[in-house]
Every structure is written in C-alpha cells, then in structure tokens.
N, C-alpha and C positions, 0 to 999 in steps of 0.2 A: 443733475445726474447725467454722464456723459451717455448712457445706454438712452435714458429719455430722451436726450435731444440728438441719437443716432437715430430713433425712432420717427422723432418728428420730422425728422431730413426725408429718412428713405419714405417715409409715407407709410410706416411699420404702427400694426396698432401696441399700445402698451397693455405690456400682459407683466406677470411674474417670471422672472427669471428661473430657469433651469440650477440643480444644486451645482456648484463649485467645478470646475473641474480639476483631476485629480493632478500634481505634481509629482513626478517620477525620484524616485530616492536616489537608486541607481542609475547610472550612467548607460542612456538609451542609445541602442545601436542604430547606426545611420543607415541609409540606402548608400548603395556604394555603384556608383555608373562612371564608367570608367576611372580616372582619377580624381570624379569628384566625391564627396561625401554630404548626404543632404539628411537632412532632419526635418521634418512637421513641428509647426510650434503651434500649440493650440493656446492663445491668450485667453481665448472665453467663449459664449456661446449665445443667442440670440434665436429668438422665437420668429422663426415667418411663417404668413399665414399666408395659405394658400389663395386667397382673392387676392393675393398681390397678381398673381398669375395671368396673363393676356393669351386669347386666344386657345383656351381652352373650357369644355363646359366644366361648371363646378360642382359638381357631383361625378365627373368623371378627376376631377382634380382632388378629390378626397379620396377615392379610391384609389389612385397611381399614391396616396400618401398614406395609404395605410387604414383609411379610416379617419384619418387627424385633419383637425381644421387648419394646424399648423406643424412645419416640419421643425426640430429641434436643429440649429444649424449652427456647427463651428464656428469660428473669428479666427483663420491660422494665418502665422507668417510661418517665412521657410528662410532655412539656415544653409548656405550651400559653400561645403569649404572647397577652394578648388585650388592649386599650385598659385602660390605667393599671393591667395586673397581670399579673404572671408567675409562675406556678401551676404546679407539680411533684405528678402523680399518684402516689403510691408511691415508693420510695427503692431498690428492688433488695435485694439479701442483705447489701450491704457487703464490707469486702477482710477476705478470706482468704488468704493466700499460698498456701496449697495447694490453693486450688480455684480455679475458673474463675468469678472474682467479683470486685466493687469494680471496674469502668468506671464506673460512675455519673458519676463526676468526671470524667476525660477525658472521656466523649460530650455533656458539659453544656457541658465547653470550646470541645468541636468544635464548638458550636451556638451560640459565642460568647457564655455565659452563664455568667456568677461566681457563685457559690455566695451572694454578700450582693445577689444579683438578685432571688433567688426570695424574693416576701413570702407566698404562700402554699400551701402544702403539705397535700395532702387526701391523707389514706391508705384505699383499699378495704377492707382488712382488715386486724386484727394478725398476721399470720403473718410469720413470718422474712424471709419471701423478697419481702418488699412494705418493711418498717419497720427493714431492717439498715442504710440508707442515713443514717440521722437524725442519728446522734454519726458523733463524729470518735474515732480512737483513742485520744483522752485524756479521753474521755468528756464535753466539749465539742460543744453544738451544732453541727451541721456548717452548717446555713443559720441563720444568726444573727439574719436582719434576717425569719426569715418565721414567722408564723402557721402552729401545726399543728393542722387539724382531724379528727376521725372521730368518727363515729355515736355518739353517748351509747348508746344500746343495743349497739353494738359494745363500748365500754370498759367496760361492765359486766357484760357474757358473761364478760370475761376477769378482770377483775379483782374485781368484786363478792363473788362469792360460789364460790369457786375449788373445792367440794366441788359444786356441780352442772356442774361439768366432767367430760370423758369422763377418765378416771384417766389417760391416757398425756398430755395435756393440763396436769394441775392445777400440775404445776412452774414451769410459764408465767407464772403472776399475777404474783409478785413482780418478775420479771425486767422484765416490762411495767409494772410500776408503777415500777420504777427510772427507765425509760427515758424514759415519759413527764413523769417529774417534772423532767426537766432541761428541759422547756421548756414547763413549769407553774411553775416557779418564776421562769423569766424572764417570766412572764406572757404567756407565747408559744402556749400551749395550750385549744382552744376546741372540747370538744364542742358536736355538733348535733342536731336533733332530725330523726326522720324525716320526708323531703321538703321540706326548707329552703330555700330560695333561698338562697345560700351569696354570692353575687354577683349586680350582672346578668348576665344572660344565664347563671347557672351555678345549677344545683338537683342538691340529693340525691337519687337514685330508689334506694329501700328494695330490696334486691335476696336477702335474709336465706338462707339453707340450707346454706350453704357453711361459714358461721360464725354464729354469733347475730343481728349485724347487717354485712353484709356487704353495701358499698352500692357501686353502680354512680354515676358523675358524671355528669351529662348539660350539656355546653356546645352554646349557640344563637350565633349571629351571622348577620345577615343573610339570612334561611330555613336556614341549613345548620347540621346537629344532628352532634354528635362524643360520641359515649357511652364513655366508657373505662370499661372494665365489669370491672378488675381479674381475679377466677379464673371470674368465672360460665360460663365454657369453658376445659380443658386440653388436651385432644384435639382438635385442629381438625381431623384426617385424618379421626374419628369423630363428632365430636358435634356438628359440621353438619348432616350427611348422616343422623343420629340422634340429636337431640337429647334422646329419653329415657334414654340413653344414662348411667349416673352415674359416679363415682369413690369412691374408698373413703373419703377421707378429706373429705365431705362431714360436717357432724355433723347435718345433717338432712335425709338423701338428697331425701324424695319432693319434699321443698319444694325445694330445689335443683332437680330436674328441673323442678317446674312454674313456677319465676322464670325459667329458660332459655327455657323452650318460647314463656310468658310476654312475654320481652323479645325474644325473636328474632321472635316473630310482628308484632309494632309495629317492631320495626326494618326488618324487609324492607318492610313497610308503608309506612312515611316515608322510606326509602332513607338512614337514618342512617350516619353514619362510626361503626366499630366500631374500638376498640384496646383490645387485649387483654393482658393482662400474661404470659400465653403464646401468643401467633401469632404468627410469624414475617414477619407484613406487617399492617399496617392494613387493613380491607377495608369493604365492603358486604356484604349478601345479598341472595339474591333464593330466592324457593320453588323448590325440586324435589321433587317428588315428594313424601316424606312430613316430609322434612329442608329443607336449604338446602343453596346453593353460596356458597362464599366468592367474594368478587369482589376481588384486591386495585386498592386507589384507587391512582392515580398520584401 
C-alpha cells in the first residue's frame, strides 16, 4: 500500500484512512491572479499525528489541534494555467485502492484539463506524497506531453550518494531513480539549478531543511505573486501562530524552521498567495503577534 509505506518513510504512525474525498461534478472555478488561473487539487488525505511535532509541549499540541491526537491533512497538487503554459505543482500519492488516494485525475478533469495538457510539471520535493502522481499503473508516463523538473540538489540528496541518507531513508534511491528514468529517457526530464527562472514570470526559491533541496515555486503575473511552497508547513492549526514550531520528519530541522520563519516573514510582507500541499485552503498571511494568521483568498 503506497499510503503504508508513505507512512513508514515520513515516520507517520498507521492509522485508518479518512472517508474518500469528494470529486467535483461540475467544472470548479479557479483563483484568478492576474493572468493566471490556479486550481487546488486535492489527491487525498493522510492522518498526522501531533507527536510528530518538535518543539512544542504536547498537551499544548492537542489543544492548538482541537483536542485531536491527529490533524486530518490534505495531499494537494496545484494546477496553474498561465499564457502558453499549463504547469502541474506535485502529483499527490497516486491510487491506492485501499487508501484515500489517486483524485489527481478526476480533480484535473473537473478543471477541464487532460492529462496531454500539462507540458510542465515541477515537483517540491521527492517524497511519495508529492511524485506518486507521475506514472500511470503500467509504469507509463501519466503526462506524456510534459517536462519534469526538480532541483538538481534535490535529485542528488536522493539518489547521489544513498549512504549519507538518514538509514530509514536509504531504500528510496533506486526506486527514485526508476521513476524518474521513465521520463529521462523520453527526454522529458530537466533538473534545475537553485533560483532559476524556470519560465517567465515563474522562478525556483531554494527552500532546503525539509529535504536536501526542497524548493518552494514562486509565479508573478501582473504584480500578483502565488508561491506554492509544497511541505514548508504541515500544521497549519500550529505553525502559523508558531512558526518555530518543527516536525520530525524534517531531515534538517533547524534550517527548516529558519526557511519558514524566512518565507512567511516576505510573504506576509508582499501579501503573496500561499498553496500549500497540506492546507486545506489557499491563503494569505498577515503578522500576529509573534506568528501569523492564515487569511484564506476567495
């Protein structure tokens, strides 16, 4: 089960998946910033439990959660059409029959977009739950016609040199290097270097602590900035309001916190759109107190 051994990766304990989430009949209206047009794709959903949490006590970590041992937490990718390009952030976990996974496809439908639409495809990070979307079950490219890019310093955390991986980690390489080969070898596959200009109006921001290189997208159109910032936050009920806040399965905690603290302090700054590959809405920030408040965008 792909949810099981996302589990075992992140350090996640296994619980029961959350019911289905629901697929849109009709055709769901986008965010509209400037001349771009953005959609939330919610593939599925995953249970975190609060002891993943660093740096906080945990009885105050059940309380900022509602009472809950564990926060009920999206899997989203994001759909951003912009002038002559249609650009898929991350791919979700992929279908598992037995878990609460694989909408990618329907929510892409519902958005009126074919799978030979997207020509380009930027992934955040390699973790499961971002890059299960990419093949199809027969180990066929699932977006045929698109370019896949991620951080050269990202593809070579994982696959370089797999013995300075944390040990619960190192099984990862080969699998990723399978994966990515199916669309390296269609010459579909295009590491970047950090801070690229990927497009106009579209740059890589180096966002590293999470993973090796673990980069946040930043799209501009017409003054209005949309930063899909992939896992650089799990806990949005917490690590708004505390953004020193960390998770376990950071592999470089303290640099994790200070790219958060980092990019949220410039984001509330320039009033960027934030999409997050776990919050349950797009939003803004703005300062509180020693954190932030989420604002979700309409």
């Amino acid at each position: 089960m792909r949810a099981l051994l996302l589990a075992t990766i992140l350090l996640l304990p296994v619980a029961a998946m959350t019911p289905p989430a629901p697929t849109t009949a009709s055709r769901p209206e986008p965010l509209r910033l400037g001349q771009m047009q953005v959609w939330m794709l919610t593939d599925g959903r995953i249970p975190l439990a609060a002891s993943l949490l660093k740096g906080l006590d945990a009885a105050e970590a059940r309380r900022m959660l509602g009472g809950k041992d564990t926060a009920d937490t999206p899997v989203n990718a994001f759909l951003v059409r912009m002038p002559g390009r249609t650009v898929l952030v991350d791919t979700g976990m992929g279908k598992d029959p037995e878990e609460d996974s694989g909408h990618l496809m329907a929510q892409l439908a519902a958005a009126g977009v074919a799978p030979s639409d997207v020509d380009l495809i930027l992934i955040t990070h390699d973790h499961f739950d971002h890059i299960g979307g990419l093949l199809k079950a027969d180990g066929t490219r699932a977006f045929p016609k698109a370019v896949l890019r991620v951080a050269r310093r990202e593809h070579a955390f994982w696959t370089e040199d797999p013995s300075r991986l944390p040990e619960r980690l190192r099984d990862r390489a080969p699998k990723l290097k399978a994966l990515f080969a199916v669309y390296e070898q269609a010459g579909a596959f295009r590491p970047f270097e950090d801070g690229e200009e990927l497009a106009p109006g579209l740059r890589a921001i180096p966002a590293h602590g999470h993973t090796g290189g673990h980069t946040v997208y930043a799209f501009t159109s017409e003054g209005r900035d949309l930063w899909c910032i992939g896992d650089l936050i799990h806990f949005g009920a917490v690590q708004f309001e505390r953004p020193g806040v960390g998770v376990a399965f950071d592999v470089d905690g303290d640099r994790a916190v200070k790219v958060r603290q980092d990019l949220f302090r410039e984001a509330a700054r320039r009033k960027v759109v934030l999409a997050g590959a776990h919050l349950p809405k797009v939003i803004r920030i703005e300062a509180k107190g020693e954190g932030y408040e989420a604002v979700p965008v309409p």
